[in-house]
Residue, then its C-alpha position, 0 to 999 in steps of 0.5 A: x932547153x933539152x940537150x941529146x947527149x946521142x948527138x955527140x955520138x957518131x952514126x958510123x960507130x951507133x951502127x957499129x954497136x957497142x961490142x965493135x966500140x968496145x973493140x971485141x972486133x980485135x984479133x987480139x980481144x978474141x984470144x983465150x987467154x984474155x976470156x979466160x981472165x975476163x972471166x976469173x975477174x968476173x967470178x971474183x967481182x961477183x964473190x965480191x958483191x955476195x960477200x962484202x956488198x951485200x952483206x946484211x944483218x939477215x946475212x950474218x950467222x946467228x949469236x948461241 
């Protein structure tokens, strides 16, 4: 049995897109400071990852 999981999904809010969903329409989500915080949390999420998730053995410094 094949089950389409977009049905649950209203077509209003599919034509909308995902940004309105996300409610980036909202007077209050265009305000500078919250990008600004958006993107500081997006360069330590990314600091993050180079870091501490993708570390690897070919990553670590090399022994004398």
């Amino acid at each position: 049995m094949r089950i389409d999981p977009t049905a649950a999904v209203s077509p209003e809010r599919v034509e909308l897109g995902a940004r309105a969903a996300a409610g980036s329409t909202a007077q209050w989500y265009q305000a500078g400071w919250l990008l600004a915080l958006r993107n500081q949390f997006d360069l330590v999420n990314r600091v993050w990852n180079e870091a501490i998730v993708q570390f690897s053995v070919l990553r670590q410094p090399k022994a004398c």
